[in-house]
C-alpha positions in Angstrom: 88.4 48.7 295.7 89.0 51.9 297.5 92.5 52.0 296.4 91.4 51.7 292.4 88.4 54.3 292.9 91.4 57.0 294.2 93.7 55.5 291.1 90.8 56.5 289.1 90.3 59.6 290.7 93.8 60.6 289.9 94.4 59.5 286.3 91.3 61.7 285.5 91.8 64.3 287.9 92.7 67.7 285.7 95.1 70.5 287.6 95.5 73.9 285.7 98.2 76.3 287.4 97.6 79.8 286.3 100.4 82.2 286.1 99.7 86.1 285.9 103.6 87.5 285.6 104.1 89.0 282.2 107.5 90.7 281.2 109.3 91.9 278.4 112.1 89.3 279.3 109.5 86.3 279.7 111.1 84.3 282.3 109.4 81.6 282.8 107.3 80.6 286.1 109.7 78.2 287.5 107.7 77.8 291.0 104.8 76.2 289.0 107.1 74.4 286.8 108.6 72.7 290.2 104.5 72.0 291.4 103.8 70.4 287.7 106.7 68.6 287.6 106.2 67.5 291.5 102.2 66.7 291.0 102.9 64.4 287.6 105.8 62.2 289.0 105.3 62.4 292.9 101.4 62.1 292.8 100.4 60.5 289.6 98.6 63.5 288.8 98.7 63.1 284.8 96.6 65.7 283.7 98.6 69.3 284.7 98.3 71.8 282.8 100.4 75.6 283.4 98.1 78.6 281.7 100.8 81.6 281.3 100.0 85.3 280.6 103.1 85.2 278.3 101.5 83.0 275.4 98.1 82.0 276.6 94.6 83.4 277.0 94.2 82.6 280.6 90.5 82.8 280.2 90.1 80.6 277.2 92.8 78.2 278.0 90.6 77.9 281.5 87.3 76.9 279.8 88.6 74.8 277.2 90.5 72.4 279.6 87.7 72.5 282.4 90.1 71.7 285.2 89.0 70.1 288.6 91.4 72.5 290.6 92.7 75.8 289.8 96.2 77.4 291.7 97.2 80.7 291.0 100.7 81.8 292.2 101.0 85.9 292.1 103.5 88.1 293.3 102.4 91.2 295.0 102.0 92.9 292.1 99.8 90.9 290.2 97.7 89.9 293.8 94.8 92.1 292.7 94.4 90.5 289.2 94.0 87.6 291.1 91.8 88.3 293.0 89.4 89.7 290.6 90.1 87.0 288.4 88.7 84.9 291.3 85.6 86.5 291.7 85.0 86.8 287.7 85.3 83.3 287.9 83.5 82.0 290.7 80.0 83.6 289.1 79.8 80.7 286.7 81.8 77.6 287.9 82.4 75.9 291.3 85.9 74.6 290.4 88.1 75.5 293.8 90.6 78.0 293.4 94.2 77.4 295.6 96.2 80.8 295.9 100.0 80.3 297.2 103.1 82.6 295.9 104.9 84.8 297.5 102.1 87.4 297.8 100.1 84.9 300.3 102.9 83.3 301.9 104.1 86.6 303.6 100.8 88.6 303.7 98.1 85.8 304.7 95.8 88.5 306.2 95.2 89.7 302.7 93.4 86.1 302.0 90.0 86.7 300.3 87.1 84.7 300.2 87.0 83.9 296.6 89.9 81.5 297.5 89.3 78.3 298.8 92.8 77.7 300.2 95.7 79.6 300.3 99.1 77.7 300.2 101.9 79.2 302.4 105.7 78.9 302.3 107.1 76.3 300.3 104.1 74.3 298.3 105.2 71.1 297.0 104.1 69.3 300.0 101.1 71.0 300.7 99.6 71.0 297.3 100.2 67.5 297.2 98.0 66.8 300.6 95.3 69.7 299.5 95.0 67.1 296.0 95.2 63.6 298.1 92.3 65.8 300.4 90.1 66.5 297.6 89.8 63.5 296.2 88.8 61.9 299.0 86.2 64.8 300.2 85.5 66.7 296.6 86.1 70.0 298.7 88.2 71.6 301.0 86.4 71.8 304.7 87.5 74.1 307.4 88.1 70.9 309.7 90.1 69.0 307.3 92.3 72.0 306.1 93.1 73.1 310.1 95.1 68.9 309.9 97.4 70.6 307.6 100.3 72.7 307.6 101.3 75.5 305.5 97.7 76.6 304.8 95.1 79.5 304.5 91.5 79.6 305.2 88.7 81.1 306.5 86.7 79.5 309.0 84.5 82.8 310.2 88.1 84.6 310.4 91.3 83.6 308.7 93.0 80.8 309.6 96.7 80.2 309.4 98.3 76.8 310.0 102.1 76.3 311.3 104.9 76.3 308.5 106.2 73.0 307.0 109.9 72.0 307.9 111.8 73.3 304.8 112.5 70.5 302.0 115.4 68.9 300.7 115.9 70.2 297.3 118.2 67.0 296.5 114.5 64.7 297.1 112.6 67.4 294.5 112.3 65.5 290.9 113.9 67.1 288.2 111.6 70.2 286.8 109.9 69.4 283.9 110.5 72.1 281.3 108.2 70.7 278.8 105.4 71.7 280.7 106.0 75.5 279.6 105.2 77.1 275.9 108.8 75.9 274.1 109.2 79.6 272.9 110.3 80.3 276.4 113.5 78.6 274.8 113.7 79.6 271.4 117.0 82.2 269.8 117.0 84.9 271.9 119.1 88.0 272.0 121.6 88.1 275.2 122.7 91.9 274.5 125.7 92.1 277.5 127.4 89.0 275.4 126.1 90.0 271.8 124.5 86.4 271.1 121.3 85.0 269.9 121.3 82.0 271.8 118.6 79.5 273.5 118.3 80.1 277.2 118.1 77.6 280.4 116.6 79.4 283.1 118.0 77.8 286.8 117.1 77.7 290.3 119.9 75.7 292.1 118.8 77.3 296.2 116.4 78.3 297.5 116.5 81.4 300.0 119.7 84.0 300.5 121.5 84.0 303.6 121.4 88.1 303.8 118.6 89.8 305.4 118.2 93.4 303.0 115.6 95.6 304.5 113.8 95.2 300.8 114.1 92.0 300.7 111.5 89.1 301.6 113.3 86.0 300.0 114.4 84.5 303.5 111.2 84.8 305.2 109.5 83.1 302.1 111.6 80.3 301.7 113.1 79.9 305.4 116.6 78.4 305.9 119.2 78.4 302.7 119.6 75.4 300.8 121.4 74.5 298.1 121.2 71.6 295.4 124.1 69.4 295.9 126.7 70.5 292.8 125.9 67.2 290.8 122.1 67.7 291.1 122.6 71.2 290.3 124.4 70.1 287.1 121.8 67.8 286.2 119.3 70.4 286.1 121.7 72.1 283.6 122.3 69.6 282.0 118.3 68.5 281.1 117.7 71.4 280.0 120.4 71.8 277.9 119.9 68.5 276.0 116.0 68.7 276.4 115.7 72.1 275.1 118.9 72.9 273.6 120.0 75.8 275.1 123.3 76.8 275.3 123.0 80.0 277.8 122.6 79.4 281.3 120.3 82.2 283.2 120.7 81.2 287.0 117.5 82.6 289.1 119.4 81.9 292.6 119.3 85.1 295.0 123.4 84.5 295.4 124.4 81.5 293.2 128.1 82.3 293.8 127.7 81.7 297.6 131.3 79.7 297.5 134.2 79.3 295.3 134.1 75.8 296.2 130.7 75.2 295.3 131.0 76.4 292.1 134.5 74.4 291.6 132.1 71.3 292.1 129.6 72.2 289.8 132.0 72.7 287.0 133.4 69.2 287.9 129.8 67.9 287.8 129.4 69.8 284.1 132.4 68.0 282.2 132.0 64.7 283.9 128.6 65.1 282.1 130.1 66.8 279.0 128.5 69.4 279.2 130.4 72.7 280.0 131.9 72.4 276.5 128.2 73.1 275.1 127.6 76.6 277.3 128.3 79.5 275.5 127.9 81.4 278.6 126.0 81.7 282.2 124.6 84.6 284.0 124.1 84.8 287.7 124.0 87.1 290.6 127.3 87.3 292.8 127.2 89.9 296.1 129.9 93.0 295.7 130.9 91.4 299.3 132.2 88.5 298.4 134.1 89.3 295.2 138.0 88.1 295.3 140.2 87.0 292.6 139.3 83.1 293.8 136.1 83.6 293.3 136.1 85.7 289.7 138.8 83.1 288.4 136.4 79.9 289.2 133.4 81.8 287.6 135.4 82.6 285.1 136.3 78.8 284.5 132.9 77.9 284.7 131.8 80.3 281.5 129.9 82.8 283.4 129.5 86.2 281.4 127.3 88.6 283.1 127.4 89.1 286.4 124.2 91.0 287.7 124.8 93.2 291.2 122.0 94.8 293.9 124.2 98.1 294.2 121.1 99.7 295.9 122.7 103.1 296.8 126.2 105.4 296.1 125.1 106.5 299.9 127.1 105.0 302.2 124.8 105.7 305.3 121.6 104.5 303.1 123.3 101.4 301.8 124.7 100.3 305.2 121.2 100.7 306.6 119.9 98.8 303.1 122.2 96.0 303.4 122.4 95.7 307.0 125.5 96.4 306.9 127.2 93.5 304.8 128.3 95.6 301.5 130.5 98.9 301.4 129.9 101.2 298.3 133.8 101.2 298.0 132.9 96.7 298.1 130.6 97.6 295.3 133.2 99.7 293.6 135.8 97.5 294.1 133.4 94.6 292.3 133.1 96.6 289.3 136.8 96.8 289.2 137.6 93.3 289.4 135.1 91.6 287.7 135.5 93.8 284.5 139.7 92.9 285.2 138.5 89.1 284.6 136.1 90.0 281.3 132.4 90.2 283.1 130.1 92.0 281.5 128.8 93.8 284.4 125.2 94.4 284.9 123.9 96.4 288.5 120.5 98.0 290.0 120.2 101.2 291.9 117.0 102.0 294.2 116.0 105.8 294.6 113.3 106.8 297.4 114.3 104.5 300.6 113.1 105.7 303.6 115.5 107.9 305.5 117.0 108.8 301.9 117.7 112.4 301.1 118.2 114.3 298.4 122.4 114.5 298.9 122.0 110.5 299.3 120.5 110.5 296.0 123.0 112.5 294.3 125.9 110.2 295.9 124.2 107.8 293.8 125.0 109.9 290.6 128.5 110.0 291.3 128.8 106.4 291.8 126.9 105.6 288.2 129.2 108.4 286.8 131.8 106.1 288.3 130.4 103.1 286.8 130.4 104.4 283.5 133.8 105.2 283.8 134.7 101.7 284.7 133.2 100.2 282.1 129.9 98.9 283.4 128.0 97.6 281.5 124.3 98.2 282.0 122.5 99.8 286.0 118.7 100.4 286.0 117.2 102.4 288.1 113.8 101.8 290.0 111.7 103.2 292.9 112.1 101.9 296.3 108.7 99.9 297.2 107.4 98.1 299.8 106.4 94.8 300.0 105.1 92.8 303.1 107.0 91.1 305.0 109.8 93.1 305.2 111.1 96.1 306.9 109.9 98.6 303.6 106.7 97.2 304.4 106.7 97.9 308.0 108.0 101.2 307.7 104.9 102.1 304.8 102.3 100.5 307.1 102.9 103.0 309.6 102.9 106.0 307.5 99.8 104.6 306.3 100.7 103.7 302.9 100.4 100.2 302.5 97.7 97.8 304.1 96.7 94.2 303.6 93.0 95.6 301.9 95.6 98.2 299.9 95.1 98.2 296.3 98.2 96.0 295.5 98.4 97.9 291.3 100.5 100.4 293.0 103.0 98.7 294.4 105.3 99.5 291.1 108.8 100.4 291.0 107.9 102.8 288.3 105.5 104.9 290.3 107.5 107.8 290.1 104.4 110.2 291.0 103.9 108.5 294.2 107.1 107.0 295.9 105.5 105.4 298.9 108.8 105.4 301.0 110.2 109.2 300.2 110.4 110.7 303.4 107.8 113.1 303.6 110.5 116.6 304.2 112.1 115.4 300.9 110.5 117.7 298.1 109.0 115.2 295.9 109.8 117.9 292.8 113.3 117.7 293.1 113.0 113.9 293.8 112.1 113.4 290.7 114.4 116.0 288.9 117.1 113.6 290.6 115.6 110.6 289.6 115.2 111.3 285.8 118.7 113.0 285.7 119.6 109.1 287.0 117.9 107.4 284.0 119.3 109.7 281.7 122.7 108.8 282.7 121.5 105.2 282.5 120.1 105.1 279.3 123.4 106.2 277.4 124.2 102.6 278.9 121.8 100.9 277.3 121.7 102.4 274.2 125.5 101.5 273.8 124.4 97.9 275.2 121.6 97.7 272.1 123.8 99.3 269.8 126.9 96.8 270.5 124.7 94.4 269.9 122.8 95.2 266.6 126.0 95.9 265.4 127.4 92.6 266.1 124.4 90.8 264.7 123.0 92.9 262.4 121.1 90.5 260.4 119.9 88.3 263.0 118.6 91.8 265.2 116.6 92.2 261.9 115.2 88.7 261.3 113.8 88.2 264.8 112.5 92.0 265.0 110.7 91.0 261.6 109.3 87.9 263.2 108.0 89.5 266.4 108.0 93.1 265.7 105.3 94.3 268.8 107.1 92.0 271.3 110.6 93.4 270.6 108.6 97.0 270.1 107.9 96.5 273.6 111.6 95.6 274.7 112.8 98.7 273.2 110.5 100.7 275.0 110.9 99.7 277.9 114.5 99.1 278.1 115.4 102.6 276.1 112.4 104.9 277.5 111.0 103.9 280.6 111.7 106.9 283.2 
């Protein structure tokens, strides 16, 4: 009898996951994709529901399904929308409200009260328990919650519980892309290979096995690990038949971690038939581990744009960035080679790091001047910013610019006015002088990337302008004006 009340419990038990990321891009929020998916075929859960900024009223969407248990999942940058989401909320309904994210997971002193629970580290797991919990309790008590690992609470102060042991990826089911808006995969423009194709968007790791000083990707997901190369083709794969894409974004913090991997992954694709339906794959490679093996394998597999962190033309400031792993004559070297092999070559550049100066900064110029002459393809620029867990962070919190009761909105790689990490006897004026002379050079890449591309697709550019004229409005904005 017990056993069919909890049945019951879970056929009508509703789960709305609430993500607050909106870009011009619209990626889509593959974590909660991965807790969906993982809630409907590990726990039975049938009635999961993802509420996204991108297409959806989260407000409406919230009221109309009346869910039993709301998780939110907010970067740093969006922490403070949920939070007063959280309070807006909790005035009229008693629904509990589980945070997790990356936000939580490396700042847990910034838990509020108008969260329940907070989820930390990886949350498959742990959301799983927190549902089995509340439907056996209705509620989350401090005594239960303190049996559990990977958790946030408050119990008169906060509470933090000891870390799960990270997951095999391999024992994950197979996300669930139909739990998203389907726009996420309709014809898109891919400017760098002047196509209007339906993306995949990929996550075959989890973690990076470099330790940047910006960087908080280890400590959120631990150790590296990798989908074996046929389960990381079978991801491909299902979305490619499911959704019928044909371009392949890859989300991994260094897909191209071996030439052998990606050897087996290729294997996995045509034993599936499927490589013959890519019309191309993006991914990120490191400038350090760029060879002619490596390009000729990527190559192989169909890869097209190659996306590097160059950081800094500064030697001293990218050695320090990079911890010493990448060269700016690695990362000119990269350009080199990869545009020798076809890449279309994509790169960011960070302005403001602590220790920077203002000669640093124009060593930066002369490496995007060097760029352009190579034939890059398109570099953005942004300001250095902290965010916890990492040494940027560290650095902020003792000037006194960052804090866990901080108000999160300015954490923004645009905040040109107020560069939280510019050493204080760098004149902020001529900062910014240095800064905009930057995104001028940039922008003469990106307007020949938009060009080559409307020129190349003339009429298609025009029919999805005239069928979503403010989003691509918005694109052009940002991509052609911003700093």
């Amino acid at each position: 009898m017990k056993k069919l009340l909890i049945s019951d419990k879970k056929n009508n038990l509703k789960i709305a996951l609430v993500s607050f990321q909106k870009d011009a891009e619209k990626v889509p929020p593959i974590g909660l994709v991965y807790l969906a998916t993982y809630l409907k075929n590990k726990c039975s859960i049938k009635n999961v529901k993802i509420i996204d900024k991108n297409y959806d009223n989260i407000r409406l969407e919230l009221e109309d399904f009346s869910p039993d248990i709301i998780g939110l999942g907010p970067m740093t940058i969006n922490y403070q929308e949920a939070v007063e989401f959280a309070i807006n909320f909790k005035k009229n309904h008693n629904t509990p409200i589980i945070i997790g994210g990356v936000h939580i997971s490396t700042l847990p002193e910034s838990f509020k009260l108008c969260f329940d629970v907070g989820v930390i580290g990886e949350g498959e797991e742990t959301i799983s328990q927190l549902v089995d919990l509340f439907i056996k309790k209705n509620r989350f008590l401090p005594q239960d919650l303190k049996k559990l690992r990977g958790v946030v609470f408050f119990d008169k102060t906060i509470v933090k519980t000891k870390l799960r042991k990270p997951l095999d990826l391999d024992s994950l089911p197979m996300p669930d892309f139909s739990l998203i808006n389907q726009d996420y995969f309709s014809p898109q423009e891919i400017p760098g290979v002047n196509i209007i194709a339906r993306r995949a968007f990929v996550l075959t790791s989890r973690s990076c096995p470099y330790k940047c000083k910006f960087c908080s990707t280890s400590h959120f997901w631990g150790n590296v690990r990798l989908h074996s190369p046929e389960h990381a083709a079978k991801i491909i794969a299902d979305s490619v038949i499911k959704q019928n894409t044909t371009y392949i974004k890859i989300l991994d913090d260094l897909f191209t971690v071996s030439p052998e991997r990606l050897r087996q992954i290729k294997v996995e694709l045509e034993k599936l038939g499927i490589l013959n339906k890519i019309e191309g794959i993006e991914c990120q490679p490191r400038a350090n581990l760029i060879n002619d093996e490596l390009c000729q394998i990527m190559k192989e597999l169909k890869v097209k744009i190659v996306n590097f962190g160059f950081e800094s033309g500064s030697e001293r400031i990218l050695n320090w960035l990079k911890s010493g792993s990448v060269t700016v004559e690695m990362n000119k070297k990269a350009i080199i080679l990869c545009k020798k092999y076809g890449f279309i070559v994509y790169g960011s550049l960070m302005f403001g790091s602590p220790g920077e100066k203002i000669e640093d900064m124009k060593k930066t110029l002369d490496f995007i001047d060097f760029a352009v002459k190579n034939k890059a393809d398109y570099i953005w620029g942004f300001i250095s910013t902290p965010f916890p867990d990492t040494p940027f962070w560290d650095i902020a919190l003792q000037k006194g610019k960052v804090s866990k009761y901080m108000d999160f909105n300015l954490l923004s790689h645009h905040n040109l006015d107020n560069p939280l990490l510019l050493d204080e006897d760098v004149d902020k004026d001529e900062f910014k002088r240095v800064f905009l002379k930057a995104m001028a050079k940039l922008r003469k890449l990106k307007l020949k990337l938009v060009t080559r591309f409307f020129l190349s697709n003339p009429i298609r550019t025009m029919e999805l302008f005239v069928k979503s004229p403010f989003y691509y409005t918005s694109r052009v904005i940002k991509q052609v004006y911003k700093h």
